[in-house]
C-alpha positions in Angstrom: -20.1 10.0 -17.2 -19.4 10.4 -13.5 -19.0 8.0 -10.7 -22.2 8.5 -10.3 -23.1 7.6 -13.9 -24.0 11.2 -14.9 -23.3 12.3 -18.6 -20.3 15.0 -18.3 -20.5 18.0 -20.6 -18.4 21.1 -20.9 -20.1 24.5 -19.8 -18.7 26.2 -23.1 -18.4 25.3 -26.3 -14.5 24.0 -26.9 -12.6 24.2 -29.9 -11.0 20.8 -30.6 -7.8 21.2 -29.8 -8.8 21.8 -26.8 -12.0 19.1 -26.2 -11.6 16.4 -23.9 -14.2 13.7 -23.5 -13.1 11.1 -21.1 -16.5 8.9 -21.3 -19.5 8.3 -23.7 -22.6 6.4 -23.5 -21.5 4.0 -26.9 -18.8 4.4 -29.2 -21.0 5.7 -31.9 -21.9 8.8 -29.2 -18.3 9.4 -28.5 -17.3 9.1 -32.4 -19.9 11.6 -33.4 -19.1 14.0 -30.9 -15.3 14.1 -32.0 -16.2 14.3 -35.6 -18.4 17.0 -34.8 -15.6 19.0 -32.3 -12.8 18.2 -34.9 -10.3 16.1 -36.2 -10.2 12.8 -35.6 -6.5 11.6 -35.2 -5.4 12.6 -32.2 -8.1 11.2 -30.3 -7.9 7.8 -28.1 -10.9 5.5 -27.7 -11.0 2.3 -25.2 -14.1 0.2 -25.5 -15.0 -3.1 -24.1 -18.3 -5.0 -23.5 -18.2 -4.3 -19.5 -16.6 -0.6 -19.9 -17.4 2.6 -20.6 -15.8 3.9 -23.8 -13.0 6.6 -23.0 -11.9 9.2 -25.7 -8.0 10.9 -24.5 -7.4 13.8 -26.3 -4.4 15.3 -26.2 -4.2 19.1 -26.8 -2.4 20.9 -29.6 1.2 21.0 -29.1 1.0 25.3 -27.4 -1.9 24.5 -25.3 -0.4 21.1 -23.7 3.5 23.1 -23.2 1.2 25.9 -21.3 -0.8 23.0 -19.8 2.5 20.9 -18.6 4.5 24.3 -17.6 1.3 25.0 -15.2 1.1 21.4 -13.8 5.2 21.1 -13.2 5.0 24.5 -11.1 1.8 23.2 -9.2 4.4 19.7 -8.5 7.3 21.7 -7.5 6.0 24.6 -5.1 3.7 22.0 -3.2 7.1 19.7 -2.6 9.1 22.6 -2.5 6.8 23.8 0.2 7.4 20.5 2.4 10.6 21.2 3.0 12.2 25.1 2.5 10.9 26.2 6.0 13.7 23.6 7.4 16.5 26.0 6.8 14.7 29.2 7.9 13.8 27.2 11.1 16.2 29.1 13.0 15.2 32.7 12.0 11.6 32.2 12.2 12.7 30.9 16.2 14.7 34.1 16.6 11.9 36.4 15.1 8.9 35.0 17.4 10.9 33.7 20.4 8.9 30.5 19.9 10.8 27.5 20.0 8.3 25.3 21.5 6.2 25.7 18.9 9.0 25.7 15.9 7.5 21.8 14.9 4.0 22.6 13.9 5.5 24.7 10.8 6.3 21.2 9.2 3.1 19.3 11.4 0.6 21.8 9.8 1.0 21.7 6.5 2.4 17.6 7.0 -1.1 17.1 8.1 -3.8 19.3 6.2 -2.2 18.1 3.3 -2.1 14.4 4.1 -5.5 14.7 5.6 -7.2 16.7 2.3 -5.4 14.4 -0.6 -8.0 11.5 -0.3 -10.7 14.4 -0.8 -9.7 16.0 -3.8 -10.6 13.1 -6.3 -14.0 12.6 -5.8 -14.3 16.4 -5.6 -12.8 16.1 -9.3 -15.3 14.1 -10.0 -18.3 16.0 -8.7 -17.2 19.6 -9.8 -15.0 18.9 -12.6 -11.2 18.6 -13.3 -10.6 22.6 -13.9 -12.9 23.7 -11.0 -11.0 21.4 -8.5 -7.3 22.7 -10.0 -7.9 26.5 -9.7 -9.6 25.7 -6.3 -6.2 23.7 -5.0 -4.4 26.8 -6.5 -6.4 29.1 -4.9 -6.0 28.0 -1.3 -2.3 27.3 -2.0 -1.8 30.9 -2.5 -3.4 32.1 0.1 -1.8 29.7 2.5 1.3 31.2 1.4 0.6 35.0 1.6 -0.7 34.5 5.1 3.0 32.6 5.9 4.4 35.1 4.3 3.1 38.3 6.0 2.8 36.3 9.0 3.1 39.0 12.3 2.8 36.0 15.3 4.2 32.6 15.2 0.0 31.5 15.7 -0.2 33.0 12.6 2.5 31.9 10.8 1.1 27.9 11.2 -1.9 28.7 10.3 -0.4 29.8 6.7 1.2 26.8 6.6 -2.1 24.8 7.7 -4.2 26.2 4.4 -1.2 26.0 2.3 -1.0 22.2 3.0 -5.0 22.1 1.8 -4.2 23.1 -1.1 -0.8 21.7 -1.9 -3.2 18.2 -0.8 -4.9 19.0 -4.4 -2.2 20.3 -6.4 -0.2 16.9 -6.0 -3.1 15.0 -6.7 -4.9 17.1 -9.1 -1.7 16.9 -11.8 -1.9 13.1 -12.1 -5.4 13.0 -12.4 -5.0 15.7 -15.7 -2.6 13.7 -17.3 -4.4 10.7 -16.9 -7.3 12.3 -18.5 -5.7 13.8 -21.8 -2.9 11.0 -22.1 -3.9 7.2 -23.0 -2.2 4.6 -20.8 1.2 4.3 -22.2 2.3 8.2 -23.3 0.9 9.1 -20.0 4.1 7.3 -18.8 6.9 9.8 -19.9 4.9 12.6 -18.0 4.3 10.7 -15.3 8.2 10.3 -14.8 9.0 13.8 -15.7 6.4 14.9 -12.8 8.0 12.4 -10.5 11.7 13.8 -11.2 10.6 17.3 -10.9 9.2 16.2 -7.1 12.2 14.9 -6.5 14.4 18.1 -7.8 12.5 20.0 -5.5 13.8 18.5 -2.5 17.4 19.3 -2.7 16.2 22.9 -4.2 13.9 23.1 -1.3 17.0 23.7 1.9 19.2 25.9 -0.7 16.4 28.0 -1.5 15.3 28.5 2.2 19.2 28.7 3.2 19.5 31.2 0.4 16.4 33.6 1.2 17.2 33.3 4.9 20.5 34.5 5.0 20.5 37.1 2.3 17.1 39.2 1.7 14.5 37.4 4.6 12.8 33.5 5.3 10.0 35.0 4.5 10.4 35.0 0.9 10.2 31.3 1.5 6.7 31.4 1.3 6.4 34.9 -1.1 8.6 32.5 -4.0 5.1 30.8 -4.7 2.9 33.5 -5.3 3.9 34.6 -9.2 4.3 31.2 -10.0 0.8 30.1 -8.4 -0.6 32.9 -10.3 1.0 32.0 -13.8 -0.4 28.3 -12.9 -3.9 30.0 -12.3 -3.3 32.0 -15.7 -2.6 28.8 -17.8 -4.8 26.4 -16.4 -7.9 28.9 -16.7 -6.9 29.4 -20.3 -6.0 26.4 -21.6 -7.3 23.8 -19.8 -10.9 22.6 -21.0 -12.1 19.0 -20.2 -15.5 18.2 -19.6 -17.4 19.7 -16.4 -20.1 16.9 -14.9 -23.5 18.1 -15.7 -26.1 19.1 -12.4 -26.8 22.6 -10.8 -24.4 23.3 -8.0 -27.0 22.3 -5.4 -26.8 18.5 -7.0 -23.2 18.5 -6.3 -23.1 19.9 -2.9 -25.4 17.1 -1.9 -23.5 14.4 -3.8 -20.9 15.1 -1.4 -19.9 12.2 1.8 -19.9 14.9 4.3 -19.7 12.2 6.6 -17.2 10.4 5.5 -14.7 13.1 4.8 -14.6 14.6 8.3 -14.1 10.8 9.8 -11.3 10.9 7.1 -9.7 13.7 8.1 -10.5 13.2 11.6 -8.4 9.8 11.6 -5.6 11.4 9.3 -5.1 14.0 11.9 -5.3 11.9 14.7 -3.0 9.5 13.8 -0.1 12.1 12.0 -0.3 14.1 15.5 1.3 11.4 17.9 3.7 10.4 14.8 4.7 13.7 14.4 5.3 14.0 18.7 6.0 10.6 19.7 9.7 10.5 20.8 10.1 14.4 20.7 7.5 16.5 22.6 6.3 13.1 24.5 7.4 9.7 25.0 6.3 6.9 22.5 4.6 5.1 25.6 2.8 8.0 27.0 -0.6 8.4 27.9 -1.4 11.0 24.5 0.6 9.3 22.5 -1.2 6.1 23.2 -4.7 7.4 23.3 -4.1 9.5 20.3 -3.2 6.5 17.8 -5.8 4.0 19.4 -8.2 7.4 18.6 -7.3 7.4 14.8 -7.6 3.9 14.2 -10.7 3.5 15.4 -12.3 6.6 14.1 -10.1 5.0 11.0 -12.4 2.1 11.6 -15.5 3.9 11.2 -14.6 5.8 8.3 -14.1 2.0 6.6 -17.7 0.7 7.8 -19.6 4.8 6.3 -17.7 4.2 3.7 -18.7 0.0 3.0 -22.3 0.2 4.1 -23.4 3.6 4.0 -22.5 6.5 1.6 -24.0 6.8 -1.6 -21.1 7.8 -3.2 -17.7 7.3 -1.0 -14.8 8.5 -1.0 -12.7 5.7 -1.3 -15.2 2.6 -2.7 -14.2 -0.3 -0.2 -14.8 -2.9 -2.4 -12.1 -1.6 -5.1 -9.7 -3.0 -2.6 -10.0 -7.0 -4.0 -8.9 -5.7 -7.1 -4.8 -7.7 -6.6 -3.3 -4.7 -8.7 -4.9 -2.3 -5.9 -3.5 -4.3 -2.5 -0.4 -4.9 -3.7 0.7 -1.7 -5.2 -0.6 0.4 -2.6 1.4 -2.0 -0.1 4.4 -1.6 -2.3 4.1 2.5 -2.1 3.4 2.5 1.8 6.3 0.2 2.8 9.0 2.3 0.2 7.4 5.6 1.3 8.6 4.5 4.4 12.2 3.6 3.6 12.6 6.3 1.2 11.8 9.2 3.6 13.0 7.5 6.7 16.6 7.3 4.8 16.1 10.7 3.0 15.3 12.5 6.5 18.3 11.3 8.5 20.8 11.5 5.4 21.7 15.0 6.5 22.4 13.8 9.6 25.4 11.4 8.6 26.5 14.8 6.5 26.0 17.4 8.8 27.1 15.7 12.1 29.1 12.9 11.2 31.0 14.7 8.3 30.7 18.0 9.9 29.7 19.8 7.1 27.2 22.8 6.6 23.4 22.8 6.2 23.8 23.9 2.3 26.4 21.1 1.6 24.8 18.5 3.3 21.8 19.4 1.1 24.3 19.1 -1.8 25.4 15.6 -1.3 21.7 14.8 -1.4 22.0 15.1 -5.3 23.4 11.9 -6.0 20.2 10.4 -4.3 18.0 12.5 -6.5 19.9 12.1 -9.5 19.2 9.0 -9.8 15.9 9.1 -8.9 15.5 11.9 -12.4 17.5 9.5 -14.3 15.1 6.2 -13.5 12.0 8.0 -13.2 12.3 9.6 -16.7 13.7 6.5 -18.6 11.2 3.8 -17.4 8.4 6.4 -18.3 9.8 6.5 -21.8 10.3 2.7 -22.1 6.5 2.3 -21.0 5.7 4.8 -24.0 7.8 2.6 -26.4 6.9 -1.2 -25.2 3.6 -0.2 -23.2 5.1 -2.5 -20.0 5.6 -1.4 -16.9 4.6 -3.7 -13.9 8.5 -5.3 -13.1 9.7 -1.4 -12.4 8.4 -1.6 -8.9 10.1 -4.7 -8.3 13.2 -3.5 -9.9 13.4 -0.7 -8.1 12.7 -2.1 -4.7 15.6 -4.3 -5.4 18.0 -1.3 -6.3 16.3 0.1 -2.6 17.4 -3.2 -0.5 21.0 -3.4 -2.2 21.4 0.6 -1.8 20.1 0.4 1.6 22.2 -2.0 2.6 25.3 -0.6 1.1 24.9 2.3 3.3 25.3 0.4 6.2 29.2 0.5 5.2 28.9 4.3 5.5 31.7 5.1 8.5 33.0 8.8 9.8 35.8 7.8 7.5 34.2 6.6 4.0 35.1 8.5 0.5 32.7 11.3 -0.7 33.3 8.6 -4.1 31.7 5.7 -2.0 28.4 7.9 -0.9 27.7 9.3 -3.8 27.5 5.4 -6.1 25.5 4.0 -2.9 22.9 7.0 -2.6 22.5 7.5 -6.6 21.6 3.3 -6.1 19.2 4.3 -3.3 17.8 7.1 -5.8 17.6 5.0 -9.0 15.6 2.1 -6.7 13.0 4.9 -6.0 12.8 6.5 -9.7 11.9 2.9 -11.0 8.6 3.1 -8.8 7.1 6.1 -8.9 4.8 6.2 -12.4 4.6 2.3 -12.5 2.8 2.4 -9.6 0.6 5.1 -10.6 -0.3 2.7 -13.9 -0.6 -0.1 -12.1 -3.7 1.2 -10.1 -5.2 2.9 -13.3 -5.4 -0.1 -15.7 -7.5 -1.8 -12.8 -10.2 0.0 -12.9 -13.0 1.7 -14.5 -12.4 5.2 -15.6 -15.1 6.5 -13.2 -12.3 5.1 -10.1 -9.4 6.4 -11.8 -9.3 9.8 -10.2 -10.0 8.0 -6.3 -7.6 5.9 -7.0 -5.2 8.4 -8.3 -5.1 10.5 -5.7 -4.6 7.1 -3.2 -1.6 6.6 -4.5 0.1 9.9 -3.3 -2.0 9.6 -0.1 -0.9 5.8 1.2 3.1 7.1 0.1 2.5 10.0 2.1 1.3 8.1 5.5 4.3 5.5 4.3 6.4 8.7 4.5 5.2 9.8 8.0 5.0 6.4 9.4 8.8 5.4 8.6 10.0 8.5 10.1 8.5 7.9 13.3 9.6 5.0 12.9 13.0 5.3 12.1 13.7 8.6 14.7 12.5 6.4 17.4 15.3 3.3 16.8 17.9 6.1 16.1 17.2 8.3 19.0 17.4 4.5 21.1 20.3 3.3 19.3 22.1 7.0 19.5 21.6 7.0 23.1 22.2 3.2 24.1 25.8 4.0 22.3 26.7 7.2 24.0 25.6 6.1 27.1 28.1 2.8 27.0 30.7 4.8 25.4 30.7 7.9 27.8 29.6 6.0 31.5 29.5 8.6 34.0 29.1 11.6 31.7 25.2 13.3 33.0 26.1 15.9 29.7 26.8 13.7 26.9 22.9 13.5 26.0 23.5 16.9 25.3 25.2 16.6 21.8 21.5 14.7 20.9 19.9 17.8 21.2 22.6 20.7 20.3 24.8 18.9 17.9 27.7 21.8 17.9 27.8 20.3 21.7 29.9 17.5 20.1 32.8 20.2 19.7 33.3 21.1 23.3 35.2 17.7 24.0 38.5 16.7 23.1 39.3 15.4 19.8 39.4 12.1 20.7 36.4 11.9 22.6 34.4 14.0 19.0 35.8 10.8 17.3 34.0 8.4 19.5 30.5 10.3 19.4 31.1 9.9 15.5 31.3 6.6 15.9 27.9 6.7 18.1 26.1 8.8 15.4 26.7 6.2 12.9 25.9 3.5 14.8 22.3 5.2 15.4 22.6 5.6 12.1 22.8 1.9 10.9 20.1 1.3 12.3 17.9 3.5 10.1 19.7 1.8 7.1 18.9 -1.2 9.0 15.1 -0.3 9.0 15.1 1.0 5.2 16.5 -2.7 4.4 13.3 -4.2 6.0 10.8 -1.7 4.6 12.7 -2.5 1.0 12.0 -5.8 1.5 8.1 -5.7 2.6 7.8 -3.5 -0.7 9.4 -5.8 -3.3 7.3 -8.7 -1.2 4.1 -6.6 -2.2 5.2 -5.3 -5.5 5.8 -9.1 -6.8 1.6 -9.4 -7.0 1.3 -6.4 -9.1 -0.3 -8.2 -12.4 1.6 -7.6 -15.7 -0.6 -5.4 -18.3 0.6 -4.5 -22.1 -0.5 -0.6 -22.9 -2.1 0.0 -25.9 -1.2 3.1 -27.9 -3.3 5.1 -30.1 -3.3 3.1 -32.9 -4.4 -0.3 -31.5 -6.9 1.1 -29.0 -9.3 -0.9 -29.8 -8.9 -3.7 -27.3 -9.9 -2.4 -24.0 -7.0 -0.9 -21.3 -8.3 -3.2 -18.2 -7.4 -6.4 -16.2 -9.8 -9.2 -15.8 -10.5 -7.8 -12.3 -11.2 -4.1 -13.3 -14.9 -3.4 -11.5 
């Protein structure tokens, strides 16, 4: 049964290793339909007087390896994507001779896939799991071979803009299939071992493009995804079977909140845009800039009261947002979303400039960072399989954030390679802690007809978390990198150079290099300044997330649900 209390059933007859039947109308339906598709011990059932009953079944061991290899690729190419074009930056620029409009290769896909994310769970639930997957997949791919035979820079973005529609519905998409065949606490382990492999992919991500760029050409930074999208395609089509909602393709075209989606993606876009060019292309406290963001939010607005009092079926159900486990875990994401890419984004910086050391190392001491992030991420995943708890992880690890945060406030022009690497694999074990906790947190609150909206919320409020705290965080460090040079160097109309051209910094004497260091790090206190605060709002939000034992398969027979789930 659907959100919209339709019966789901599957458009081909499934073997049943391979049947999954997320909700019945009674537990003697659902237990009759499993002893009729097969064996009965691998299959999870949740019951409660005020709850649908939920059956997980897990797939053979073959299909669910092909299933998982399919899911990780769909995880790592749409990160992966985020972030390769950084280091082929430069030869895209020299190919087009189109610097001005260099930034909307990162805005386009930044914001068609921030924009699309919300969308793609309620889709799920209208056209099914599968249908929705190879759809994401699809677009993805064709997003990246129009990037990747690209002939004008015009071009060029608008591969990036489709790509970033699909990658929208590949990182949501993959949590919302494991939450289907996994019961509440084995679904932690995967959940961690997704999370890592979005990490990995952001130190793999400049090496790749730094690789491809300099040795065959940057456009295999966008040809990379296209065997892998297709064995993802391949595996998914084959293996994949959960139940498809039930209605002729009309009925689901008109189940759909036209309305509401475009004032979604309308506010999305018009609230990313001045982030992504306040402080850059125009001043924070210019007339666009201004008008833009007042723009989103109230269109932002809108979307709230369409969604509240009018659509049939929303988007995003307004009144899920009393539910405690909701507020404060989605507060919790948005604020470390915020410290974890402002820091992660300027990071390079500190390496780069500070350290003077290439694009492809700086991306190397990066590792620490995500080390620990693999390390945390996996290990609280596997402790939630074995004691089926999990809501202290998001305290725990904003804690590990303030303390690593704070330590690298100490980082000087001067400090060990020792030093950075303890505070920054702190910083990463802080955000491992968080990232499937929060995920479960939001998905024992609710019915399982809300657990794919609120799914895919969760990667959409960390990714305007993400946005938000860089804008955030380049605006005090371009201030505070300024404010310094400017005292340091009075007099000097070309010192506000080295902000824009950092090999600049190497036309003065050495002593004078030293002091713009010193500058750069200052600026760069700051950020670590911010991260502190963001840290802090996040552990203030994660302390309301409600504690909630898992059940496993064997003592399913209590519901999986707090005593606010609606």
């Amino acid at each position: 049964m659907d959100s919209a209390g339709q019966k789901y059933e599957l458009d081909e007859p499934a073997s049943a290793s391979s049947t999954s039947i997320p909700i019945a109308d009674s537990k003697e339906e659902a237990m009759s339909d499993i002893g009729r598709k097969g064996d009965e011990s691998s299959v999870t059932v949740s019951e409660s007087p005020n709850q649908d009953i939920v059956v997980f079944h897990k797939p053979p061991t073959r299909q669910f390896v092909l299933i998982m290899i399919a899911l990780s690729l769909s995880v790592f190419l749409a990160s992966l994507d985020q972030i390769i074009v950084s280091t082929a930056i430069p030869a895209i620029t020299r190919e087009y001779n189109s610097l001005g409009d260099i930034s909307w290769l990162g805005t386009a896909y930044l914001m068609t896939a921030t924009a699309f994310q919300p969308l793609y769970g309620k889709f799920s639930d209208i056209f099914g799991r599968k249908a929705t997957m190879l759809f994401a997949n699809t677009i993805f791919l064709g997003g990246s071979c129009i990037a990747g035979w690209a002939t004008s820079m015009n071009m060029l973005i608008a591969g990036r803009g489709v790509a970033g529609v699909g990658a929208g519905g590949l990182m949501a998409m993959v949590f919302i299939i494991l939450s289907d065949m996994l019961d509440m606490r084995e679904r932690g382990k995967y959940l961690g071992f997704i999370g890592a492999i979005f990490s990995f992919s952001s130190v793999v991500g400049p090496l790749l493009g730094g690789a491809f760029t300099d040795h065959v050409t940057w456009r295999w930074s966008f040809w990379i995804n296209i065997p892998f999208v297709v064995i993802s395609i391949i595996f998914i089509t084959v293996n994949l079977n959960l139940p498809t909602p039930k209605g002729t393709l009309a009925d689901k075209l008109r189940r759909i909140d036209y309305v509401g989606a475009i004032l979604l993606m309308v506010a999305v876009i018009l609230i990313l845009l001045p982030l992504s060019w306040g402080g850059n292309k125009y001043a924070w406290d210019s007339g666009i800039v201004i008008g833009l963001l007042c723009a989103g939010f109230a269109v932002g607005g809108i979307f709230v009261l369409a969604e509240w009092k009018i659509a049939k079926e929303p988007i995003v159900p307004i009144h899920l947002f009393k539910i405690r486990n909701l507020w404060s875990t989605y507060g919790s994401l948005f604020f470390s979303g915020m410290a974890f890419f402002g820091i992660l984004f300027y990071l390079p910086i500190y390496f780069q400039v500070v350290k003077n050391e290439s694009a492809t190392n700086g991306g190397l001491e990066t590792v620490p960072f995500v080390f620990g992030i693999v390390i945390t991420s996996i290990s609280s995943g596997l402790w939630v399989v074995k004691k089926g708890t999990f809501a202290f992880f998001p305290m725990i690890g904003n804690l590990f954030f303030i303390a690593g945060s704070a330590l690298c406030i100490l980082f000087k022009a001067d400090t060990q390679r020792v030093v950075t690497i303890f505070v920054l694999l702190i910083c990463g074990m802080g955000m491992g802690f968080t990232m499937q906790a929060s995920t479960l947190a939001v998905q024992v609150a609710v019915k399982p007809k809300y657990m794919a909206t609120v799914t895919t919320s969760v990667q959409f409020i960390r990714s305007l978390g993400q946005v938000f705290g860089v804008a955030i965080v380049g605006t005090v460090f371009n201030n505070k990198l300024v404010e310094s040079l400017k005292k340091d160097f009075p007099g000097d109309d070309n010192i506000l150079k080295v902000t824009e051209d950092y090999n600049y910094i190497y036309t003065y004497k050495k002593e004078s290099i030293s002091l713009i260091y010193d500058c750069f790090v200052y600026g760069l206190h700051y950020v670590f300044y911010c991260g502190v605060a963001f840290c802090v709002l996040a552990f203030i939000s994660s302390t309301f997330i409600q504690h909630k034992e898992l059940k496993t398969n064997a003592n399913q027979g209590k519901p999986e649900m707090t005593v606010e789930m609606v």
